[in-house]
C-alpha positions in Angstrom: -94.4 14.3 -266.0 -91.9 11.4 -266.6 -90.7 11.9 -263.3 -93.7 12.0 -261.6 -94.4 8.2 -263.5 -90.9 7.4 -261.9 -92.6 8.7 -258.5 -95.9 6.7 -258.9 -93.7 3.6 -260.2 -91.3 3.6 -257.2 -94.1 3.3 -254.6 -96.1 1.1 -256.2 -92.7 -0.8 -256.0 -92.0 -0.3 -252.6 -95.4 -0.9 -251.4 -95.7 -4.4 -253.6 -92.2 -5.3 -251.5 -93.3 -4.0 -248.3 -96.9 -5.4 -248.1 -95.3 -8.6 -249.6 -92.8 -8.9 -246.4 -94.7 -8.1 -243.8 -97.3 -11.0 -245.1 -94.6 -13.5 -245.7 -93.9 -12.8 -242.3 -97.3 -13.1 -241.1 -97.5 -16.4 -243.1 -94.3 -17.5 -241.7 -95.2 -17.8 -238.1 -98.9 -19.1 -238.3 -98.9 -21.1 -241.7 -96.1 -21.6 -243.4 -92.7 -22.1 -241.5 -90.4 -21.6 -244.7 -87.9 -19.9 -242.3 -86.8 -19.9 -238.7 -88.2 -17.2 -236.5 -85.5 -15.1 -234.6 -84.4 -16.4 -230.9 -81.8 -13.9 -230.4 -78.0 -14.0 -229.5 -77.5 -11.6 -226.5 -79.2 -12.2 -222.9 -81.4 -9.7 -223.5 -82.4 -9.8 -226.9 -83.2 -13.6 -225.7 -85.4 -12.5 -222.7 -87.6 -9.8 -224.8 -88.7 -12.8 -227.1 -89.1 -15.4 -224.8 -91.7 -13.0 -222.8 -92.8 -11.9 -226.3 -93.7 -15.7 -226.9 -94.9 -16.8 -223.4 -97.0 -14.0 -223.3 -98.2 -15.1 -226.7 -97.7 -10.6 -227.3 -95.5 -12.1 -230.4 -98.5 -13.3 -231.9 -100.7 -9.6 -231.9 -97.0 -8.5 -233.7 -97.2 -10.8 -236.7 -100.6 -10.9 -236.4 -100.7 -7.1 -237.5 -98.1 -8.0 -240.1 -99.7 -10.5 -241.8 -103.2 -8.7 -241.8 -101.4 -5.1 -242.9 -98.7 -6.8 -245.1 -102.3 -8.2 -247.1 -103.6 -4.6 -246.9 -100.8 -2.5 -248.3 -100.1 -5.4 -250.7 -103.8 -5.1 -252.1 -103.7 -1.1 -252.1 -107.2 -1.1 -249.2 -106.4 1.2 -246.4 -102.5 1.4 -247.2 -102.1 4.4 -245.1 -104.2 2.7 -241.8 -102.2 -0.2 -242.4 -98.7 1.4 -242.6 -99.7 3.3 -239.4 -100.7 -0.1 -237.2 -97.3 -1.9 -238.9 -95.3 0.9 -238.0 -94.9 0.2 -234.1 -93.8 -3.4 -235.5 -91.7 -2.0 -237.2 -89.7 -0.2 -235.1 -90.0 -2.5 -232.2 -87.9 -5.0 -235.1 -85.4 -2.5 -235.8 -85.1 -1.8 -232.3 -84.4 -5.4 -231.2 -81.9 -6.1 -234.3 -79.8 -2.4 -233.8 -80.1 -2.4 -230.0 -80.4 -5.6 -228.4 -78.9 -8.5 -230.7 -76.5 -6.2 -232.9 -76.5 -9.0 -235.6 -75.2 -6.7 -238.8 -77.6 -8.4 -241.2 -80.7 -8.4 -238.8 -79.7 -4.7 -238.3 -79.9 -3.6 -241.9 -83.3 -5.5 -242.1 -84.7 -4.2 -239.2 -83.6 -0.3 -240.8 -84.6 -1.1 -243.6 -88.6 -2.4 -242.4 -88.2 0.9 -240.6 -86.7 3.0 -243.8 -90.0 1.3 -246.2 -92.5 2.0 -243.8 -91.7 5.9 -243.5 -91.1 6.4 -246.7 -94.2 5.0 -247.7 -96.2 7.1 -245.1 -94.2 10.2 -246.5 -95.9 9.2 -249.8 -99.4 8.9 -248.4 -98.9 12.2 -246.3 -101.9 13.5 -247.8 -104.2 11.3 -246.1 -102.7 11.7 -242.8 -103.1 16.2 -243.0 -106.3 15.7 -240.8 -104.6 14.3 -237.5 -101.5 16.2 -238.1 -103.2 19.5 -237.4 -102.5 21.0 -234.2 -105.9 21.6 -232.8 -108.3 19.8 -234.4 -111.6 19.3 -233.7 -113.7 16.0 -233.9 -116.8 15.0 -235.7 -119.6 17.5 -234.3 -117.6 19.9 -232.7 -117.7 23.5 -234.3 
């Protein structure tokens, strides 16, 4: 029982810090500018934002984060909203590990990564239906 509190405590936790992030984020780049956005050090790294931004594609990305960062944080349709984050997610990681190999912006990306799948582990329940190998959808028999 005391371990299962523990359990309970430690996603509430990392939800609150998660859902928290990715709306700072979100807040970040349309409201609030508290911090600079990431330009990137290597060629590449540089090109994927720039398209990102003069595509205006960088705004769907922390548009998702800010409106699933103020989902998970309020506990309404955490496990749709860590789903729709998740491709975020991983495109961050994927731009701080593999194209700017910044250390700092590596661990952050892992670890946006690391939250988001180990909250979807702990809301596994809720994902059962579309992990089922041949499902069938509404009105089928």
């Amino acid at each position: 029982a005391a371990r299962s509190e523990r359990v309970k405590t430690g996603v509430l936790v990392a939800r609150l810090a998660f859902g928290a992030w990715m709306l700072a984020s979100g807040l970040n780049h349309f409201f609030l500018p508290l911090w600079p956005e990431p330009t990137g050090t290597q060629p590449l790294a540089v090109e994927l934002i720039t398209a990102l931004r003069d595509s205006h594609l960088i705004d769907v990305t922390y548009g998702i984060q800010l409106v699933a960062g103020a989902l998970i944080l309020a506990g309404v349709f955490t496990p749709f909203a860590l789903c729709a984050v998740m491709p975020v997610s991983v495109g961050a990681a994927f731009w701080t590990v593999i194209l700017e190999h910044q250390p700092l912006g590596a661990l952050l990306g892992l670890a946006a990564v690391a939250l988001n799948a180990l909250l979807m582990v702990a809301y596994l329940d809720y994902y059962k239906g579309v992990l089922l190998r041949h499902s069938l959808s509404y009105g089928e028999s």
